[in-house]
C-alpha positions in Angstrom: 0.0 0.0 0.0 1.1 3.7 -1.0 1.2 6.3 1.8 2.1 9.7 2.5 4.6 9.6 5.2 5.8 13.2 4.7 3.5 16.4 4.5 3.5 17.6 0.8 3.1 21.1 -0.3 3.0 22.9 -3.7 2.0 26.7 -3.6 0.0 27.6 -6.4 2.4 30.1 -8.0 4.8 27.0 -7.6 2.9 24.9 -9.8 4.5 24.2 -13.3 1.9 25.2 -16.0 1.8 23.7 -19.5 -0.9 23.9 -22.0 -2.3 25.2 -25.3 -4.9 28.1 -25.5 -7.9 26.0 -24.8 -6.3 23.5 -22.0 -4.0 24.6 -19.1 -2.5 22.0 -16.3 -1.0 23.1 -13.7 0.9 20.1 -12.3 0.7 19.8 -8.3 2.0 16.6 -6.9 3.3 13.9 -8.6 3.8 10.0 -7.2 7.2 10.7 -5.9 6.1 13.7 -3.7 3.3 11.8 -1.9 5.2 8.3 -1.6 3.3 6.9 -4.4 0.1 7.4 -3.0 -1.8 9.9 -5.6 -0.7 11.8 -8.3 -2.5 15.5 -8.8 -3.4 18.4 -11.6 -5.7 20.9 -11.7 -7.0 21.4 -15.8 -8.5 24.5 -16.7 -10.8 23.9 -20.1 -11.8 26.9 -22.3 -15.4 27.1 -23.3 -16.0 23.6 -24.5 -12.7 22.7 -24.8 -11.2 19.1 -25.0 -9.3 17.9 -21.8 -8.0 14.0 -22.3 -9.4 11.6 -25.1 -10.7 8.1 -24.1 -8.4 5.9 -22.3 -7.9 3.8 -19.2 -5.8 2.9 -16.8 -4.5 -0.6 -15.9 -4.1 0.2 -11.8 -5.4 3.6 -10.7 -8.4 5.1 -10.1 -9.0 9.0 -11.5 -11.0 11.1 -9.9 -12.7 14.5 -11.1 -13.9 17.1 -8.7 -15.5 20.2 -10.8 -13.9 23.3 -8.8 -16.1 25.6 -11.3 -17.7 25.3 -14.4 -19.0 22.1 -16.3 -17.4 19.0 -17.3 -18.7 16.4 -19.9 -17.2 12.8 -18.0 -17.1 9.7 -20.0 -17.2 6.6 -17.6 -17.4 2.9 -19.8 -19.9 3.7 -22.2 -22.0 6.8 -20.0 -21.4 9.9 -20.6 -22.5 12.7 -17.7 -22.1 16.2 -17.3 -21.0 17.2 -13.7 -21.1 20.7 -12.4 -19.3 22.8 -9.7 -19.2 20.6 -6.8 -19.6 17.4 -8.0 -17.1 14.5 -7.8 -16.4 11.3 -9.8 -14.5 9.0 -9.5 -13.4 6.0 -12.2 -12.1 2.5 -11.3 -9.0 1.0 -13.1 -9.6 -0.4 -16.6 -12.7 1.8 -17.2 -12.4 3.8 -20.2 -12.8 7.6 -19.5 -12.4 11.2 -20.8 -13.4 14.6 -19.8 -14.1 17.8 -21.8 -15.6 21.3 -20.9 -19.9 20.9 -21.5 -20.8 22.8 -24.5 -21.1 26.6 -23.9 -19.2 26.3 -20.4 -15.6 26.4 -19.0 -14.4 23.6 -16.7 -11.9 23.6 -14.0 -11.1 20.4 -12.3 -9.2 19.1 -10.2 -7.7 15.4 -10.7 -6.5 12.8 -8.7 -4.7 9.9 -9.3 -4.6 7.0 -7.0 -2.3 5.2 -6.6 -0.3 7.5 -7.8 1.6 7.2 -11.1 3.9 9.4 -12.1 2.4 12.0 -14.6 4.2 15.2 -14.8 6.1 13.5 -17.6 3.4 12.3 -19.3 2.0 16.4 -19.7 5.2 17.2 -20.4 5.2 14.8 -23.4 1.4 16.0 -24.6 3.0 19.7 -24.5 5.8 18.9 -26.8 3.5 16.9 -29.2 1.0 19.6 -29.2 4.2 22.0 -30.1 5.2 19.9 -32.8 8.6 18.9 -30.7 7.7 15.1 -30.2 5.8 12.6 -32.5 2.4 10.6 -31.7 5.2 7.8 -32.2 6.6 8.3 -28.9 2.9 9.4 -27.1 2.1 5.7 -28.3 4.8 4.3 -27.2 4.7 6.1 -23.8 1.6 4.3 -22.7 2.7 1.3 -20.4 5.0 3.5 -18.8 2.4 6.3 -17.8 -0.5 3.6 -17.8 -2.3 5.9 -19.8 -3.7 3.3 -22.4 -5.8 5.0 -25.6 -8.8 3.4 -26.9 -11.7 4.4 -29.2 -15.3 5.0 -27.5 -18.3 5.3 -29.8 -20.0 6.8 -27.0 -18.0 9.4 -26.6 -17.2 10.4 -30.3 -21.5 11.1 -30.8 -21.1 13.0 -27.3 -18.7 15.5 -28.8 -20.2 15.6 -32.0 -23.3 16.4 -31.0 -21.2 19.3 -28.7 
C-alpha cells in the first residue's frame, strides 16, 4: 500500500503550467512527492474545450472534482455532465475522458490513485502539441504512464453532437 509519510506542499504560484490556449495544467504533486500514494493536476478547459481523449488505466483510479464550471465525463460507455461541486470517480480499466460541456468552462481538479507518475506524461502532450515530439513516442509512452488509448463510440456522438 502507498502512503504519505511526509507532509506535501506545492503553492499555487509554484505549480509548473503547460498547456495550449484552450487546456492549461497546472501540475501539483506527482507519485514521488506523496510516496506513491496519488498523483495530482488541476485542468482549466476553455469554453467547451477538450481535456483527455478516451483511455484507461490498468491500476489507478482518477478522480474528477469540478472546482467551477461544467465538465462532460465519459465513464465505460456513460457519458455525464458534472457541475461545480460534484465529484467522480473511475475505477482501473474503465475507459474515461473529460471535456468542458458545450457553452461552459471547466476547472477540475484530478487525482490519481495510486499515484503514477504523470508530470512526464504532460510534459510529453505539451511537446506533441508544439510539434517537438511525434504521436510515435505518445504511443509508445503508454505502459510507462498507464495511460492506455482506446476508441469509445459513445463518446465520439457526445462531442459531436457538442
Amino acid at each position: 500500500m502507498s502512503m504519505i509519510v511526509e507532509t506535501a506542499i506545492v503553492r499555487e504560484v509554484d505549480a509548473e503550467t503547460i498547456g495550449s490556449p484552450t487546456a492549461t495544467g497546472r501540475l501539483l504533486l506527482d507519485s514521488d512527492d506523496t510516496g506513491g500514494a496519488l498523483s495530482t493536476v488541476r485542468m482549466t478547459l476553455a469554453e467547451g474545450a477538450d481535456g483527455a481523449v478516451p483511455h484507461h488505466h490498468a491500476t489507478s483510479t482518477e478522480l474528477f472534482y469540478i472546482l467551477q464550471g461544467k465538465a462532460r465525463i465519459l465513464s465505460g460507455e456513460e457519458v455525464v455532465t458534472l457541475q461545480e461541486g460534484d465529484v467522480a470517480a473511475v475505477p482501473p480499466l474503465t475507459p474515461h475522458a473529460f471535456a468542458a460541456a458545450p457553452g461552459h468552462t471547466a476547472d477540475l481538479l484530478i487525482v490519481v490513485a495510486p499515484g503514477i507518475q504523470r508530470f512526464a506524461y504532460f510534459r510529453l502532450l505539451d511537446r506533441l502539441r508544439r510539434g517537438e515530439a511525434t504521436l510515435e513516442e505518445l504511443l509508445a509512452s503508454q505502459d510507462l504512464y498507464d495511460n492506455h488509448f482506446l476508441d469509445s463510440p459513445a463518446w465520439t456522438r457526445d462531442r459531436q453532437a457538442s
